[in-house]
NUNU-275548 format. One record per residue (C-alpha): residue in one letter; y negated, z negated, x negated; residue number from 1. Coordinates in Angstrom, 2 decimals. Example, Ala and Ser with C-alpha at 12.3 -4.5 7.8 and 13.67 -1.06 7.14 Angstrom:
2
- res;Y;Z;X;n
- A;4.50;-7.80;-12.30;1
- S;1.06;-7.14;-13.67;2
***
This chain:
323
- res;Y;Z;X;n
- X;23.81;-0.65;2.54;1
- X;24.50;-0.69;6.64;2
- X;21.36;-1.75;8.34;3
- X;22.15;-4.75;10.31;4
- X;19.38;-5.29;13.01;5
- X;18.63;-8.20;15.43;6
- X;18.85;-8.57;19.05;7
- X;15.06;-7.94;19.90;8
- X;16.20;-4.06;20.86;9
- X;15.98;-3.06;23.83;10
- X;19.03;-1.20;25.60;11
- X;18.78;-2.07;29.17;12
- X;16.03;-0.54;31.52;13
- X;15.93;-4.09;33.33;14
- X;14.83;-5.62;30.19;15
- X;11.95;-3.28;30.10;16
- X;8.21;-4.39;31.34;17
- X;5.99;-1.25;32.33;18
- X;3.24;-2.60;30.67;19
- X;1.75;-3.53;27.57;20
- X;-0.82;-4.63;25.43;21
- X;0.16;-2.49;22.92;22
- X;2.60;0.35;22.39;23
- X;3.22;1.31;18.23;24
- X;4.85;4.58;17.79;25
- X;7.06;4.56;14.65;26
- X;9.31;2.04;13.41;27
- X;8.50;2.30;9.59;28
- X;6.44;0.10;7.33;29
- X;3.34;1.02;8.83;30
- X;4.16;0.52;12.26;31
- X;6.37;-2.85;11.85;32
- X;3.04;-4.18;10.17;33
- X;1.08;-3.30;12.51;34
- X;3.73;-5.27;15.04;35
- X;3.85;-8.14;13.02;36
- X;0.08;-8.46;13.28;37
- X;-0.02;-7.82;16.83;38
- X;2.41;-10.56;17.65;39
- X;0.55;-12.81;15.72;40
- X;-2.77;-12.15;17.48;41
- X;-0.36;-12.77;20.53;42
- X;-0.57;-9.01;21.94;43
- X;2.55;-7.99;24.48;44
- X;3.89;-5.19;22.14;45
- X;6.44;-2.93;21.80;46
- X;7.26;-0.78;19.23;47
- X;9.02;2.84;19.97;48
- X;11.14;4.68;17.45;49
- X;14.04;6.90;16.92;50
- X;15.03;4.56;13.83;51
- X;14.18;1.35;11.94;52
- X;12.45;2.29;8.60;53
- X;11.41;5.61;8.26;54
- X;11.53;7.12;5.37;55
- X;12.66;3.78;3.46;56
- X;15.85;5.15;4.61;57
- X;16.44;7.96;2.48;58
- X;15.14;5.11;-0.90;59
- X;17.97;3.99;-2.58;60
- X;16.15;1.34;-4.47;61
- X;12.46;0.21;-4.10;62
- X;10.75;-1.57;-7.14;63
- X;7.36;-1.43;-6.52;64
- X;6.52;-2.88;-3.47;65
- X;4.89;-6.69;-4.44;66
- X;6.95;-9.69;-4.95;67
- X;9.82;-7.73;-3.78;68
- X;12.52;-6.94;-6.26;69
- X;14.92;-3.74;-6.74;70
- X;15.99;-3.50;-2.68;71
- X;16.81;-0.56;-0.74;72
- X;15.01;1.28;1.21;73
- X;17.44;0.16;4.44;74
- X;16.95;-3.37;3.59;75
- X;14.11;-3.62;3.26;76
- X;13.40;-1.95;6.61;77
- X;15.10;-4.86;7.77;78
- X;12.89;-7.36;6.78;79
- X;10.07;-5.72;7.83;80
- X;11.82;-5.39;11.92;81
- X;13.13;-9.08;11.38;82
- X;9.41;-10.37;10.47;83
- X;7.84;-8.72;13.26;84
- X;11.07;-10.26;15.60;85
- X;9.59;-13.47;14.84;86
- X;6.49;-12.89;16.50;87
- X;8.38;-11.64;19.92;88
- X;7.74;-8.02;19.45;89
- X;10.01;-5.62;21.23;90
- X;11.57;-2.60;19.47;91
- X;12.69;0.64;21.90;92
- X;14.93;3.10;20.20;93
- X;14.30;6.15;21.54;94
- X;11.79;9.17;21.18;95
- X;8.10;9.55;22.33;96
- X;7.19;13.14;24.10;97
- X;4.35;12.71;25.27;98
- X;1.06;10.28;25.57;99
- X;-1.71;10.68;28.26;100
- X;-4.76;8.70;28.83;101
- X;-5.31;7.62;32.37;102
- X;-8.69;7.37;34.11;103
- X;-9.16;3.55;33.50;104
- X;-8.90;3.99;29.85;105
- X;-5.33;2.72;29.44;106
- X;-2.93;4.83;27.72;107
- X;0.89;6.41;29.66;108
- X;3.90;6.77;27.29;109
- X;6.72;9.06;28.00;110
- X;9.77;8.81;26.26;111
- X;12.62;11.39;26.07;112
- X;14.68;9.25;28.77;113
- X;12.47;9.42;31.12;114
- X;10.67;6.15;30.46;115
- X;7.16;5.51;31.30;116
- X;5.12;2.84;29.98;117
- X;1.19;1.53;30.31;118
- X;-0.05;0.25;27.66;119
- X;-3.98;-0.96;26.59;120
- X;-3.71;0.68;22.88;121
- X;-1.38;2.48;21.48;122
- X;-0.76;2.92;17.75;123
- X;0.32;6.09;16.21;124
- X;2.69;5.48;13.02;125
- X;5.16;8.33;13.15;126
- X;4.71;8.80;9.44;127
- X;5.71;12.25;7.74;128
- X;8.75;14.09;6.78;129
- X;9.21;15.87;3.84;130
- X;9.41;19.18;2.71;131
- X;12.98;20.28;1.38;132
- X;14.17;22.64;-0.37;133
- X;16.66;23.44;1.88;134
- X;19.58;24.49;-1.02;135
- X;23.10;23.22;-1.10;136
- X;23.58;19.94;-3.24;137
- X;19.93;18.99;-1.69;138
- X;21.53;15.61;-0.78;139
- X;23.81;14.57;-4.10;140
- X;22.45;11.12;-6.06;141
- X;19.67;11.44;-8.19;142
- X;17.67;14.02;-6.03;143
- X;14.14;11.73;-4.93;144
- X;10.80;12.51;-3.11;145
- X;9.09;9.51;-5.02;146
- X;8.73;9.23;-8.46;147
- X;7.17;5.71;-8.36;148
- X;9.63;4.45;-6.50;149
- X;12.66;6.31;-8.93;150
- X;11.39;6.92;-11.72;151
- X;12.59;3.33;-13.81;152
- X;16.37;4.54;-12.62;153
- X;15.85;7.87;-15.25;154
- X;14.73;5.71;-18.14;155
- X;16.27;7.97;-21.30;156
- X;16.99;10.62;-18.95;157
- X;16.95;14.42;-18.85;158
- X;14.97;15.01;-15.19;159
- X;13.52;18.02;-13.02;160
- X;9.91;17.93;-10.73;161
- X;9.65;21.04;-8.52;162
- X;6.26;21.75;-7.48;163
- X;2.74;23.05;-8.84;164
- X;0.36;20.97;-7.26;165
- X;-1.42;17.58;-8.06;166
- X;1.89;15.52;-6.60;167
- X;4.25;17.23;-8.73;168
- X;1.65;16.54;-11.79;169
- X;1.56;12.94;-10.91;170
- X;5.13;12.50;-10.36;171
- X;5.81;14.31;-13.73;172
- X;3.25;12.10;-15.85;173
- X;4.91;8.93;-13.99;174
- X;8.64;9.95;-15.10;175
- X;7.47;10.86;-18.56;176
- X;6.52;7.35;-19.02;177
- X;10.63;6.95;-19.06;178
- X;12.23;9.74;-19.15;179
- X;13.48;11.46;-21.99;180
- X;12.57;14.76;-21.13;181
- X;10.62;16.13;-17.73;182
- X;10.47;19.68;-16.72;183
- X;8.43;20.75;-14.69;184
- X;9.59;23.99;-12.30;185
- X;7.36;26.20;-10.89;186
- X;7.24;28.83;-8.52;187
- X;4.46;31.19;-10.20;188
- X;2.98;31.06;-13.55;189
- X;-0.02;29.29;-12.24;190
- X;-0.50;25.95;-11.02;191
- X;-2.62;24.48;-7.97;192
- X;-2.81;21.28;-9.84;193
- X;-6.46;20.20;-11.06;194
- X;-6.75;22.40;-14.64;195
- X;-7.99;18.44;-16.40;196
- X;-4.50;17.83;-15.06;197
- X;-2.69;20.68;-16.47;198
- X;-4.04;20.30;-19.66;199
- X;-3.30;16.58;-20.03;200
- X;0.54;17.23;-19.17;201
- X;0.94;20.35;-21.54;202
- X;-0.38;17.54;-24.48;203
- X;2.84;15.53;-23.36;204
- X;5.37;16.11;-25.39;205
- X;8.24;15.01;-23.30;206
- X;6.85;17.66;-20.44;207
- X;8.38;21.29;-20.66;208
- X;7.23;23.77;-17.97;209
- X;9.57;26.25;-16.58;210
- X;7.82;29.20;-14.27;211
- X;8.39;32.09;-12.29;212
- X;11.66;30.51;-11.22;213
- X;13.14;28.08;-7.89;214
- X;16.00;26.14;-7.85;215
- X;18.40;27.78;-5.30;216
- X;21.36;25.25;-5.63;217
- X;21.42;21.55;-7.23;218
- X;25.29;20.86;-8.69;219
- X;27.27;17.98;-9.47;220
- X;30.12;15.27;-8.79;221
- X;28.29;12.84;-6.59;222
- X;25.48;12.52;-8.72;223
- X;22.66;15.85;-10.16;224
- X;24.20;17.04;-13.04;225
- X;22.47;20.45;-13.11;226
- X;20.66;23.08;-10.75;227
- X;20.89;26.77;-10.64;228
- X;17.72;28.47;-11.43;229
- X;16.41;32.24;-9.76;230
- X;13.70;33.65;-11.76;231
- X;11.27;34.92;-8.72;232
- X;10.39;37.89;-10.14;233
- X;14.24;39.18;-11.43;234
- X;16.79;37.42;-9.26;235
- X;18.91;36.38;-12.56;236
- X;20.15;33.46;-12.66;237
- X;20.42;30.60;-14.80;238
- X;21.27;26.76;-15.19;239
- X;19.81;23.92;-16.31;240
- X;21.32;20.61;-16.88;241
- X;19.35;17.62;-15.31;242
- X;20.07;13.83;-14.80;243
- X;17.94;13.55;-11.81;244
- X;15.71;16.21;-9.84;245
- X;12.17;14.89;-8.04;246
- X;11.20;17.22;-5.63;247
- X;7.21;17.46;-4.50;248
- X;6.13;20.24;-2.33;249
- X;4.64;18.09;-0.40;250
- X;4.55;15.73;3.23;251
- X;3.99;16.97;6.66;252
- X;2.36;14.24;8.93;253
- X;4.22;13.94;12.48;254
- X;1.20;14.15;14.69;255
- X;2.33;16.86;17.01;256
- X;2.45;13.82;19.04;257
- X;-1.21;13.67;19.90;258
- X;-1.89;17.24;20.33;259
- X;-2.96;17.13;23.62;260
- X;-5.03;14.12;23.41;261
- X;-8.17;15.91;21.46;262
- X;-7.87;13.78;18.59;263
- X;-9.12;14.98;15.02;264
- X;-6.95;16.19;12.22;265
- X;-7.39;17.62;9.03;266
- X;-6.04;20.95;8.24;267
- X;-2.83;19.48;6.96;268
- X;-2.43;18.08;10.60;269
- X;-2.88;14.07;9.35;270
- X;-4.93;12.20;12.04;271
- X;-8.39;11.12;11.17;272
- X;-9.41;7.28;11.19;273
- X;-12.51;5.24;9.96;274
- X;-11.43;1.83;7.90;275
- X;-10.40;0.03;10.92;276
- X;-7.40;2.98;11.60;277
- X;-9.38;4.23;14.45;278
- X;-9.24;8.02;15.96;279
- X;-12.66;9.32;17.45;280
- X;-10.39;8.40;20.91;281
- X;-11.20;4.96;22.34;282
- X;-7.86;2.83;22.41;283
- X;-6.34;5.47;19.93;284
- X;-5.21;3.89;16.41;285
- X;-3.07;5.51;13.50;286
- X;-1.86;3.94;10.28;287
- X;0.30;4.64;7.59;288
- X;1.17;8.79;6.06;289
- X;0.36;9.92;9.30;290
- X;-3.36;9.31;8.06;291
- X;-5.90;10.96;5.97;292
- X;-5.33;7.77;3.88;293
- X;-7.92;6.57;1.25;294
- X;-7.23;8.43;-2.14;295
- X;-4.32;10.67;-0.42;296
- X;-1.82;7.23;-1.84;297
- X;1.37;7.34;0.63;298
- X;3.03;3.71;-0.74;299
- X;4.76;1.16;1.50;300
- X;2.17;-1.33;0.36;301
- X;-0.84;1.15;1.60;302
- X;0.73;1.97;5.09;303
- X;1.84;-1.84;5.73;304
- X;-1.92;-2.72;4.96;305
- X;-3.10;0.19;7.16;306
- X;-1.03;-1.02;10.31;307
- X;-2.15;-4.70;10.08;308
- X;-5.84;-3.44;9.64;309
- X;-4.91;-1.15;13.14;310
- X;-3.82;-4.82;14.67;311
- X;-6.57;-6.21;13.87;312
- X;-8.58;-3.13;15.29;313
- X;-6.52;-3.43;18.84;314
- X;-6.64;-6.87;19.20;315
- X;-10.62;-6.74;18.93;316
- X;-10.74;-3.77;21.31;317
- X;-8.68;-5.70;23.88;318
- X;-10.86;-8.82;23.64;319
- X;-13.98;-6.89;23.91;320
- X;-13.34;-3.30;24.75;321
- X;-15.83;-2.41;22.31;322
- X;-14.61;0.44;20.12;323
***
């Protein structure tokens, strides 16, 4: 579905104010939540991003996000920008390189035209990419990063998981609840997954673990209809016919963005914040996969209540400047 968007873009420099209440970085669920919010507590705010929605781009059909219905992932990207339009917030597309924080405590923005911008807060909400496998076929129908989103599309189905960690676990108990058969394909012979975990999916029935092996090309007309298999330790090949193929090996947070702003990150490079979405800088928020989010859950609904809990967090530092 082609992503129709509203006039509240910004194309013209003379359209452009230098300064703002608040600047969000990323233009996915997290961020456009967080704009909605800030509109609403009547903050100046722009929002910055390369695209509208994220990863709900690459979603052919989202079913579990409350009171909303099978829509895609473009869609509904839409009605999150068009909400947050209501409230008079501004959407830039173009890149962030760089954010400094100025003596007075206010924040400067650089964008990759040359842009500058001042802003009182500034929210971080790049989100994550994922990791791919990087084979041919990577990008035929039926391959998906999100089994709860996916999964009710494979119900009778013959489907794939690649991975060996918790997320490739979860994924594979959530499609067994409709798929026919699962199979889970592994790297190694041993899992990182938690061994309580392991041991519940090997009692599944409809679970089948394949190891020692990677899938080095996913095949079909369109649509998976099977992947090539390399056994890691041989090189022979085989082939294995699949309806659909989830793969989880995992997110990496886009937060190369505040590198040089000393703010904390966990190993895996997500950006530490307290309940309220703050970073141990003052004026610094983050919400959404970007996060070390409670319980490591990466849904729409948990980033889009993340962002309006940040504009709730920058609309009490403005009024007080009490962080």
């Amino acid at each position: 579905m082609e992503l129709k968007l509203s006039t509240n873009i910004i194309k013209d420099n003379k359209e452009l104010d230098k300064e703002w209440d608040t600047i969000i970085i990323g233009g996915g669920p997290a961020g456009y939540s967080a704009g909605l919010y800030c509109g609403r507590y009547k903050l100046k705010t722009l929002i910055i991003t390369k695209d509208i929605g994220g990863l709900l781009n690459e979603t052919d059909i989202i079913d579990d996000y409350p009171a909303v219905e099978n829509i895609t992932g473009p869609e509904l990207a839409r009605r999150f920008k068009s909400h947050a339009d209501k409230y008079n917030v501004s959407t830039l597309l173009e890149t962030v390189t760089r954010i400094e924080k100025k003596d007075d405590e206010n924040f400067i923005v650089y964008t990759s035209t040359g842009k500058e911008f001042i802003s009182k807060v500034v929210i971080i909400a790049t989100g994550s990419q994922r990791k791919r496998l990087g084979v041919p076929g990577e990008n035929l129908k039926g391959v998906s990063y999100c089994a709860e989103c996916d999964a009710p599309l494979f119900k009778d189905k013959i489907v794939g998981v690649i991975g060996g960690g918790n997320s490739a676990f979860h994924d594979a108990e959530v499609l067994a609840q409709h798929a026919k058969e699962v199979y889970i394909i592994h790297r190694r012979d041993e899992f990182k997954a938690d061994p309580v975990y392991i041991e519940e999916l090997k009692n599944n029935e409809k679970i089948k673990f394949i190891l020692n092996k990677v899938v080095s090309e996913i095949k079909g007309h369109e649509k998976v209809e099977e992947v090539t298999l390399q056994d890691t330790k041989t090189n022979e090949k085989t082939t294995l016919k699949l309806d659909g193929l989830f793969i989880a090996i995992g997110l990496t947070p886009l937060s190369e963005i505040v590198k040089d702003l000393n703010v904390n990150t966990d190993p895996a490079g997500h950006i530490i914040v307290n309940d309220c979405s703050k970073t141990n800088v003052k004026g610094l928020l983050a919400a959404g996969d970007v996060t070390n989010q409670i319980c490591n859950l990466r849904q729409i609904v948990t980033a889009a209540a993340q962002g309006t809990t940040a504009a709730l967090s920058a609309f009490l530092y403005i009024k007080t400047k009490k962080w």
